[in-house]
C-alpha positions as CSV (number, residue, x, y, z in Angstrom):
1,X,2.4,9.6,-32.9
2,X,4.1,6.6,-34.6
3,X,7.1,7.6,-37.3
4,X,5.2,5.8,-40.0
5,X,1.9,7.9,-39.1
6,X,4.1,11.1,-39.1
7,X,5.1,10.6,-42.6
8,X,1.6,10.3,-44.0
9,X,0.6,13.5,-42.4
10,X,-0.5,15.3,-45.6
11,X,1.4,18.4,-45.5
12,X,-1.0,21.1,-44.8
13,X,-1.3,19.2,-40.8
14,X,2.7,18.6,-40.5
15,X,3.2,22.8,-41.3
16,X,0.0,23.4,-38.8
17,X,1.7,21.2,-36.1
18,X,4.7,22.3,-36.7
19,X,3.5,26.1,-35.9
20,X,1.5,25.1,-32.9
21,X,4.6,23.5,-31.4
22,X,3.0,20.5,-31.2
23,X,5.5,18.4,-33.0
24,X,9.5,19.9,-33.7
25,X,11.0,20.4,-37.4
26,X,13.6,18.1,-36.2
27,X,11.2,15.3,-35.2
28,X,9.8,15.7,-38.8
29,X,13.3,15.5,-40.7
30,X,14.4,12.8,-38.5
31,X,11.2,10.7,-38.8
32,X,11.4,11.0,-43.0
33,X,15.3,10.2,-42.7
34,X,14.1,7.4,-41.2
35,X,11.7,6.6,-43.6
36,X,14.4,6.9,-46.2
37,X,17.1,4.1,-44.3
38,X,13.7,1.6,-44.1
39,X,12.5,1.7,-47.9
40,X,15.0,3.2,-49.5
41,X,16.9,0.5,-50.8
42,X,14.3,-1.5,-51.9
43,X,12.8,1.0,-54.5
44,X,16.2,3.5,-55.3
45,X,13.9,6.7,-55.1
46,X,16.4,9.1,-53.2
47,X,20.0,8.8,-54.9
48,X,21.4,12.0,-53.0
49,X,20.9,11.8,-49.3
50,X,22.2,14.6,-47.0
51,X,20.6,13.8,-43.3
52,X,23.6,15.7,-41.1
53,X,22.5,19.2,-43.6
54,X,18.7,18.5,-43.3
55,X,19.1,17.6,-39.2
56,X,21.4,20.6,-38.8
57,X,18.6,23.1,-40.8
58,X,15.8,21.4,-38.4
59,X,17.6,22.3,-35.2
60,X,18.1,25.8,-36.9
61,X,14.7,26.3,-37.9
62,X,13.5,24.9,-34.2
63,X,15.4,28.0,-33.1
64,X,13.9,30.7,-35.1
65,X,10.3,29.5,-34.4
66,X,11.2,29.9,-30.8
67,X,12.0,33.3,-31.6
68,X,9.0,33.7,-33.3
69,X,10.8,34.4,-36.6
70,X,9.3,30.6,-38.5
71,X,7.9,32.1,-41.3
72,X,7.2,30.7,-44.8
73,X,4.1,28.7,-46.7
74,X,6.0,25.3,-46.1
75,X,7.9,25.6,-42.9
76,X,9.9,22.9,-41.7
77,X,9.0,20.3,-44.4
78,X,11.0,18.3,-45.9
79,X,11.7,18.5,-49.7
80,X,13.6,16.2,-51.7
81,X,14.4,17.9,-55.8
82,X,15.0,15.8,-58.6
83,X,17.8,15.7,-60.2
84,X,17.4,17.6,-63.2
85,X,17.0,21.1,-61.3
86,X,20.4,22.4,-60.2
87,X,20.9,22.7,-56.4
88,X,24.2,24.6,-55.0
89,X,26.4,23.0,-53.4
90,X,24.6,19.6,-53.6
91,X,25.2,17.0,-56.6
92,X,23.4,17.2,-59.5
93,X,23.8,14.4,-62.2
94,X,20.6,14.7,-65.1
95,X,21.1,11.2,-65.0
96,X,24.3,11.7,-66.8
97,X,27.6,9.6,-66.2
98,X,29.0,13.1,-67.9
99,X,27.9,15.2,-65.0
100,X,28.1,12.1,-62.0
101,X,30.5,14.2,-59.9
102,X,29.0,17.9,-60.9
103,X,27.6,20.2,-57.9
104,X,26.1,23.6,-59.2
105,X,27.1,27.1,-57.7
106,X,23.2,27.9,-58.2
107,X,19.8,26.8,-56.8
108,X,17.1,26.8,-59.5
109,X,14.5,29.2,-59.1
110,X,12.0,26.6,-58.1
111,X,14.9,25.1,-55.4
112,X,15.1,28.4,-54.1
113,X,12.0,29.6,-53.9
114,X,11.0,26.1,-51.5
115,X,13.6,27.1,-49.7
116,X,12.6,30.7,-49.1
117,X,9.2,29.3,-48.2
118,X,10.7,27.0,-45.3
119,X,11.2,23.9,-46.9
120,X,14.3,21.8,-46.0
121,X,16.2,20.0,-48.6
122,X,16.8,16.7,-47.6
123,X,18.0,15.4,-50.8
124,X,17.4,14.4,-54.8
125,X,15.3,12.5,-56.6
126,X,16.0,9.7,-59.1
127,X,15.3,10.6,-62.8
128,X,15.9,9.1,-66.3
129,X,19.0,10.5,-67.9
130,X,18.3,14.4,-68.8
131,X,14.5,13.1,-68.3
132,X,14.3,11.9,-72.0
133,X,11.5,8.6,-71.6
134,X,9.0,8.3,-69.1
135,X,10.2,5.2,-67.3
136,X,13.4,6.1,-64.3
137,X,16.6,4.3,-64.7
138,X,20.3,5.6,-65.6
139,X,23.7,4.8,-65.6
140,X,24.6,6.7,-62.5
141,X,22.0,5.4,-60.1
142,X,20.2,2.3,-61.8
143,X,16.4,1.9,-61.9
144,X,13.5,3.1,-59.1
145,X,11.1,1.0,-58.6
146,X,7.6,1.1,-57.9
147,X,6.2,0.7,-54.5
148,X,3.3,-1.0,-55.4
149,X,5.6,-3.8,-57.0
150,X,8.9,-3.7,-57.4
151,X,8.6,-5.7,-60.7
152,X,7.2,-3.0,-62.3
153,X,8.5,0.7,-63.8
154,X,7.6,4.0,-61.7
155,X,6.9,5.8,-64.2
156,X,9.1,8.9,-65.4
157,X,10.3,11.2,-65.5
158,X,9.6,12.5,-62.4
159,X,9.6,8.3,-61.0
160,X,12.2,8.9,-58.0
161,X,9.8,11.9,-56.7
162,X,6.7,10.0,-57.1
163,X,8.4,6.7,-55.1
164,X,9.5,8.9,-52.4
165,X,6.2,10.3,-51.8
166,X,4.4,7.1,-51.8
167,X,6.2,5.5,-49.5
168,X,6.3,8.7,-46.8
169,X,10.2,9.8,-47.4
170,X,8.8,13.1,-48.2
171,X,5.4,15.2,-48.0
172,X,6.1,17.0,-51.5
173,X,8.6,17.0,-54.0
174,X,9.1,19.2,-57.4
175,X,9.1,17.8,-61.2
176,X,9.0,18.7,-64.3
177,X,6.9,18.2,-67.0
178,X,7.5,18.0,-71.0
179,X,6.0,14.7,-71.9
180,X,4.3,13.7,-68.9
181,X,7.0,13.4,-66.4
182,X,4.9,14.8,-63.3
183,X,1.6,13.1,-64.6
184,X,3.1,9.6,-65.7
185,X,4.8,8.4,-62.7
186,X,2.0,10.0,-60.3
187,X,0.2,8.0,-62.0
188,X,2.2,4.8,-61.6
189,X,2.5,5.6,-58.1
190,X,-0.5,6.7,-56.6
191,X,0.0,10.6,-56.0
192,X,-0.7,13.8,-57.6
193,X,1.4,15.4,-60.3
194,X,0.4,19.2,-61.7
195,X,1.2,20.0,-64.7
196,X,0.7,23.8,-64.6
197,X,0.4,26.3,-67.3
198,X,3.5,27.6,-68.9
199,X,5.2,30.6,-66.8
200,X,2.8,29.5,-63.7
201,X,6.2,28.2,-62.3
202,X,8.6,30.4,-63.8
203,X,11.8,27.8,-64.8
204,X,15.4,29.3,-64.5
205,X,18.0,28.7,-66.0
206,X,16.4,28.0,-69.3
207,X,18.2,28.2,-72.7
208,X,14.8,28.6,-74.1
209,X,13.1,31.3,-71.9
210,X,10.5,31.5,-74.3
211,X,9.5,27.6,-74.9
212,X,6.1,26.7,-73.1
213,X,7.1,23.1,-73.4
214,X,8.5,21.9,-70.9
215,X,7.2,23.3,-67.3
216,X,8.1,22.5,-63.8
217,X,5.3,21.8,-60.9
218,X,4.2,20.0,-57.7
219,X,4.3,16.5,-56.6
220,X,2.3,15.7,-53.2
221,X,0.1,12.8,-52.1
222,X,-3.3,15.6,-51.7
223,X,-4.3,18.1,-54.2
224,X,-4.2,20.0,-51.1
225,X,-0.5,19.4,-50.5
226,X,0.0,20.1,-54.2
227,X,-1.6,23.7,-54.0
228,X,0.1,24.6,-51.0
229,X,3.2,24.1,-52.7
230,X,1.9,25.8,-55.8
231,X,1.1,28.7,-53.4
232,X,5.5,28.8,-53.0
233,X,6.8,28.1,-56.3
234,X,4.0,30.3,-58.2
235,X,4.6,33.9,-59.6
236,X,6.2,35.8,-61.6
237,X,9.6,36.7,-61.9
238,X,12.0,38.9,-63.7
239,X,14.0,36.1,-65.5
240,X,11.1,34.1,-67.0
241,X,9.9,35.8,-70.6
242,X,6.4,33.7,-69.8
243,X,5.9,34.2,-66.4
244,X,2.4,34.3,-65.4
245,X,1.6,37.8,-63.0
246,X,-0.5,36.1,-60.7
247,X,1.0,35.7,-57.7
248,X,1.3,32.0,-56.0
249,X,-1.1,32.9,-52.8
250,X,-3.8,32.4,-55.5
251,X,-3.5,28.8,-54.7
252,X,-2.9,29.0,-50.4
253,X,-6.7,29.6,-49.9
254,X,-9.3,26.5,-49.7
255,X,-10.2,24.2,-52.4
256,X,-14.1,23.8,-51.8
257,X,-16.2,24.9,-54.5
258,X,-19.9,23.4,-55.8
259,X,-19.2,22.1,-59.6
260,X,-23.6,21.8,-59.9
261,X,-24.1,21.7,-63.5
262,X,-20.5,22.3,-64.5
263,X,-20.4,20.5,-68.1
264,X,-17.4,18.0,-68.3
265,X,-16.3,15.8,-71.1
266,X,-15.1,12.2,-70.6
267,X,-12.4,10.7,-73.5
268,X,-11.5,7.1,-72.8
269,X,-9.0,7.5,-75.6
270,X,-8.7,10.8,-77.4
271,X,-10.5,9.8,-80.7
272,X,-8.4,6.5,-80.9
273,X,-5.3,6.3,-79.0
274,X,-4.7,2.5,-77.9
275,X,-5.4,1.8,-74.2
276,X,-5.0,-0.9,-72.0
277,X,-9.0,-2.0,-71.3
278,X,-7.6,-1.9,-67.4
279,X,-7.1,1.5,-67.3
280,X,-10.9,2.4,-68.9
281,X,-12.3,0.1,-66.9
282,X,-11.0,1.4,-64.0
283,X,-11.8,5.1,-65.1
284,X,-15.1,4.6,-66.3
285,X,-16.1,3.2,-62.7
286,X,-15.0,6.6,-61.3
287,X,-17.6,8.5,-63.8
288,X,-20.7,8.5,-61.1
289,X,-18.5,10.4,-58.9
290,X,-18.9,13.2,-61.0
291,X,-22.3,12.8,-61.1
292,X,-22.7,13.0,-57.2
293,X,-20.7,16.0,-57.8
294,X,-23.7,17.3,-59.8
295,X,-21.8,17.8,-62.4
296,X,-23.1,17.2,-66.0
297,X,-20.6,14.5,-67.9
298,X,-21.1,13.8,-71.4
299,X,-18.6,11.8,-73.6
300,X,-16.7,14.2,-75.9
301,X,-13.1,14.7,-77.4
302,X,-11.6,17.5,-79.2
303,X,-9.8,17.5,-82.3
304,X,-6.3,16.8,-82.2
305,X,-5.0,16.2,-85.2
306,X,-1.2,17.0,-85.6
307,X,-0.9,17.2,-81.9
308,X,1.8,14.4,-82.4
309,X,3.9,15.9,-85.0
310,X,3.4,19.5,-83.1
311,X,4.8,17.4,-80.0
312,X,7.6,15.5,-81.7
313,X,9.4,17.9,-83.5
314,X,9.4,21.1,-80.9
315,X,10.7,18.0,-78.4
316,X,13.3,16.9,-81.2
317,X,14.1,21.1,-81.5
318,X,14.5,21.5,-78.1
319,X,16.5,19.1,-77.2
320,X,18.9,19.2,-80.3
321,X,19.1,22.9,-78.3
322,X,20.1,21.4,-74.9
323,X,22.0,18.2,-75.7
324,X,23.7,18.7,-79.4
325,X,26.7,19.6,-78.1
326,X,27.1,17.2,-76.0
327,X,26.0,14.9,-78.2
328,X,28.7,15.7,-80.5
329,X,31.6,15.7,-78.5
330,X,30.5,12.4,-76.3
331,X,28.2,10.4,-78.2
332,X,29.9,7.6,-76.8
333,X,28.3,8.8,-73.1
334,X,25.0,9.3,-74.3
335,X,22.0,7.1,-74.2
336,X,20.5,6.1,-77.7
337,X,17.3,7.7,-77.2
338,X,18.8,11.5,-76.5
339,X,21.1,10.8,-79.5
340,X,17.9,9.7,-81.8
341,X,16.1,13.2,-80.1
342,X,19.1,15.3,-80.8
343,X,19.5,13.7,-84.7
344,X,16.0,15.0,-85.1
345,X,16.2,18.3,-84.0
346,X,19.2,18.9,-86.4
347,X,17.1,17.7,-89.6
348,X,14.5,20.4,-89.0
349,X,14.5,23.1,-91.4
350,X,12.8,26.7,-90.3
351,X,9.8,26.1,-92.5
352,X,8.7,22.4,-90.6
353,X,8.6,24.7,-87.5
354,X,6.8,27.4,-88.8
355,X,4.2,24.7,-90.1
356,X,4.1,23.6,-87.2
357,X,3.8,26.8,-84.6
358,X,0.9,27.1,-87.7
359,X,-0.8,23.8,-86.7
360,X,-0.1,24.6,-82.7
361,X,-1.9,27.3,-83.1
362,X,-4.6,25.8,-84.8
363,X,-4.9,22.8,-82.5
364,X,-5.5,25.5,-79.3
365,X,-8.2,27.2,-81.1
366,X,-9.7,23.9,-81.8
367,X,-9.8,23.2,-78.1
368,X,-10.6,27.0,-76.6
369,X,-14.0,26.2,-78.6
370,X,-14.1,22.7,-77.1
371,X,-13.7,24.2,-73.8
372,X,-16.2,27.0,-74.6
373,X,-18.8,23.8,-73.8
374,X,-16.8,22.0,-71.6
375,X,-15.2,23.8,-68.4
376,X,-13.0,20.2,-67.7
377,X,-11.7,17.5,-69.8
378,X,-11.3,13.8,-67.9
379,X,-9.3,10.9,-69.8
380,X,-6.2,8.6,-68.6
381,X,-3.5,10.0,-67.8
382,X,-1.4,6.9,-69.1
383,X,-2.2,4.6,-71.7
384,X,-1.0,1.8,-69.7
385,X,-0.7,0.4,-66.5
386,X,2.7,0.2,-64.8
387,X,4.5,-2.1,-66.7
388,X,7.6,-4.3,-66.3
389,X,10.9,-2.4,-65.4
390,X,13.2,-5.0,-67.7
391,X,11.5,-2.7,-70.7
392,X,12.7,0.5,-71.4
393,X,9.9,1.9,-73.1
394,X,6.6,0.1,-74.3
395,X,7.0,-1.4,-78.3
396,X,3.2,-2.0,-78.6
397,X,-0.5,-1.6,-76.5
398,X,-3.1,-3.7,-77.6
399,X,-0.9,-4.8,-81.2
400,X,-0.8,-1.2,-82.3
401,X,2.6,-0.4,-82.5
402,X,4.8,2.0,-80.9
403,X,6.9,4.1,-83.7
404,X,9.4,5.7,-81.3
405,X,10.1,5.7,-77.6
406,X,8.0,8.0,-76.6
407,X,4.8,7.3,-78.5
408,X,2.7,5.0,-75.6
409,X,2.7,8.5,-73.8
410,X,0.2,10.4,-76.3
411,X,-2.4,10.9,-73.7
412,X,0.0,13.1,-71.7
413,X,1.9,15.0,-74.4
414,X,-1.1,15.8,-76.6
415,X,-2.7,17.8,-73.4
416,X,1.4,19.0,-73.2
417,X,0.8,20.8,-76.5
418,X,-1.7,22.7,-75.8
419,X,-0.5,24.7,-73.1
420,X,-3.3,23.7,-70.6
421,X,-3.0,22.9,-66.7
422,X,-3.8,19.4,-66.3
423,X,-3.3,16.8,-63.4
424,X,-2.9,13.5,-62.0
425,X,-5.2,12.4,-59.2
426,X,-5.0,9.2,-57.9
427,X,-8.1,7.3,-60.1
428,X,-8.4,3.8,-58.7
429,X,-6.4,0.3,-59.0
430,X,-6.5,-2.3,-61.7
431,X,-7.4,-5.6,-60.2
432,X,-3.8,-6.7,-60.2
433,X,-3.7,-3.7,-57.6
434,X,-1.5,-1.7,-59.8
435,X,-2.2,2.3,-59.5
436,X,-4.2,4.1,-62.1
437,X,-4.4,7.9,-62.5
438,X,-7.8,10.2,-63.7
439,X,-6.2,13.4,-65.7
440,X,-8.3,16.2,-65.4
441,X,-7.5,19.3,-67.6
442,X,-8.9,22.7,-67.5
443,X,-9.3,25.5,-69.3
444,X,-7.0,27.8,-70.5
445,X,-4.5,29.2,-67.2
446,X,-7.4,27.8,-65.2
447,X,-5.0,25.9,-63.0
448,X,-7.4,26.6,-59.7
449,X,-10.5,25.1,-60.8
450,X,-8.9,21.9,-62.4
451,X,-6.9,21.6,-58.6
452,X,-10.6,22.3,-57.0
453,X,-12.0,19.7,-59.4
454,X,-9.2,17.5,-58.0
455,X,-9.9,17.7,-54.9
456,X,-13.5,17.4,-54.9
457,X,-12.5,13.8,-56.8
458,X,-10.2,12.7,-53.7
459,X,-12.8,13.7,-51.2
460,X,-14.7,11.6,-52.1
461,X,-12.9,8.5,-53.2
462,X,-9.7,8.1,-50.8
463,X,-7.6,6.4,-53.6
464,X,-4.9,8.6,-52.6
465,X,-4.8,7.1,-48.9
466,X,-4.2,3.7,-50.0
467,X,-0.1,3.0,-49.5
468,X,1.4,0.6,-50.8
469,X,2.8,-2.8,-48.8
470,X,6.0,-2.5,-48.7
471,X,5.3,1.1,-46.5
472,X,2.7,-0.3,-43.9
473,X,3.6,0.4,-40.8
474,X,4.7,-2.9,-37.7
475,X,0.6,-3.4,-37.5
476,X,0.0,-4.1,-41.1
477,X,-2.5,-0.7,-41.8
478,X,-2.3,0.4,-45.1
């Protein structure tokens, strides 16, 4: 099997093959190290490389399947983590000039729980500095590009593990999601992002064990791949407040499931956000797909009013929490748009957040009603296209105007709110043949049925499959 083919293998084959002996742990690392010297340097997804550790864990884990002792849900993949989550003994930079040369005494929960389930660490993954803005570029590493033109942003903040999985470095990757940083750059890049319910993916270290903001979750290029690695990183766990007591296997079974007469709603715009007429014409194309699902799609939003203010000032609260400090004693080190967060956070006063857990409240009762109807809600999951890199954020769609940095991403941080799974599943391509991504959110901690509804979407599109040029193999296939 060619190298190229090998590093499309969707996960779920490459840990089969690997346990029938039909193809060595090694010859998977070394055929994604491989990957990683070709493409590499043309996109800037990987900035933390460490082939002699990964090859030297293949042999090793070669070894213990001989035994018979290769156990664990993603044996012998490789994993690459983005550099936000702390890995021990490996750098780890958040994107920071501050912390360029810093390398952690800890794994993350979510590092070592891949690990535990087989995975190999190859290396990390590109990320906007401490993941504030959904478009990946920094001071340590520079900017990642997207595969499906370099001219154009990745997406963020999660862009260096989306790259890396489009192109075949790696089979799955981990992100995090406040914003949109697992949805966005999927997205932009033609994978799947989760976004799972808080404490579904219990996060530690966390300053704010209790915050259901901010999660972390799957990358892959399947919805398949994505639940298998759901089926590692899920459960509960002692040192998560939230966690969720389900335990991960929920996700390791099959997929299949008939959606006849499930009742979905379709919102090309959540009551009147701006967006790009590419992106709902490309979405709206994707509609009868549903209906061959036999599913029953009507066009319906719910109510979110004050989802913005509910998002902006528990972001601005948590990261005055994370990065005040900081800010304080090295403003000078700091990108502008972490010091305008941080400034935020320290003008709240404890009645704007009670208001505001008030209105959050409010806002999820308004949608467990919506969803009383409505098992699944489709919209975009960006508001844009991929866009040029040279801009930092997006100023404008359509001549509405953007009031802060963050504000073209209301499509992903309203569902954020809320607390509901949602995901990104590769949706169809703009006629430019830039990537555009469906969301589909579920119910309430329904994180199966909104991965089953995924998957029944891929099945029978293939969007996913499509890679982009700069990845196709000596023949030219794509």
């Amino acid at each position: 099997m060619a190298d190229s083919q090998l590093c499309f293998s969707p996960a779920t084959t490459l840990v089969k093959r690997i346990r029938d002996r039909d193809v060595s742990v090694e010859e998977v690392v070394r055929a994604h190290l491989e990957q990683i010297e070709r493409l590499n340097a043309q996109v800037n997804a990987i900035v933390t490389l460490l082939p002699e550790r990964a090859l030297e864990e293949a042999r090793a884990a070669d070894r213990a399947l001989a035994r018979g002792e290769g156990t664990g849900a993603l044996f012998g993949l490789p994993v690459a983590h983005k550099d936000l989550v702390e890995t021990r003994g490996i750098r780890t930079t958040f994107g920071s000039p501050l912390y360029r040369d810093y390398v952690p005494e800890r794994d993350a929960l979510i590092v070592s729980r891949l690990r535990q389930a087989g995975a190999i660490t190859i290396g990390k993954t590109n990320t906007p500095e401490f993941g504030a803005g959904s478009q990946t570029f920094n001071e340590v590493f520079g900017e990642t590009r997207n595969p499906f033109d370099p001219t154009k942003t990745c997406g963020g903040s999660s862009g260096g593990a989306a790259v890396a999985l489009a192109c075949g470095m790696i089979p799955i990757a981990d992100g995090s999601d406040t914003g949109g940083s697992l949805r966005n750059p999927a997205s932009f890049c033609n994978v799947v992002g989760f976004r799972p319910s808080p404490g579904m993916v219990p996060g530690w270290p966390a300053a704010l064990g209790w915050s259901t903001l901010s999660v972390q979750g799957p990358m892959a290029r399947t919805t398949r791949d994505a639940a298998l690695m759901l089926s590692a990183i899920a459960g509960p766990d002692p040192r998560s407040p939230i966690a969720i007591r389900e335990p991960g296997e929920l996700f390791a079974g099959s997929l299949e499931r008939d959606f006849r007469d499930v009742r979905i709603a379709w919102s090309r715009d959540l009551g009147g956000l701006p967006v790009d007429p590419r992106v709902t014409a490309t979405l709206e194309e994707q509609l009868t797909v549903f209906e061959d699902l036999v599913c029953i799609v009507e066009e319906a939003e719910p109510d979110f009013s004050d989802a913005d203010e509910i998002f902006k000032v528990l972001r601005a609260w948590r990261f005055e929490s994370a990065y005040g400090e900081l800010v304080a004693s090295h403003r000078d080190q700091v990108k502008d748009t972490v010091i305008w967060n941080v400034e935020e956070g320290a003008k709240l006063t404890g009645p704007q957040l009670s208001r505001v857990e008030k209105k959050r409240t409010e806002l999820f009762e308004r949608l467990r009603r919506f969803m009383e109807r409505y098992a699944f809600l489709l919209l975009p999951v960006s508001q844009v296209p991929p866009f040029e890199i040279e801009k930092r954020y997006l100023t404008e769609i359509g001549g509405t105007e953007m009031e802060t940095y963050i504000d073209w991403m209301k499509s992903c941080y309203y569902i954020s709110v809320t607390g509901h799974p949602a995901l990104s599943v590769p949706g169809g391509f703009t006629a430019e043949g830039l990537p555009i991504g469906l969301q589909i959110v579920g119910r309430h901690q329904d994180d199966l049925g909104v991965l089953q509804l995924g998957h029944a979407f891929e099945e029978a599109t293939s969007f996913g499959k499509r890679r982009p040029a700069l990845a196709s193999d000596v023949n030219g296939s794509r």
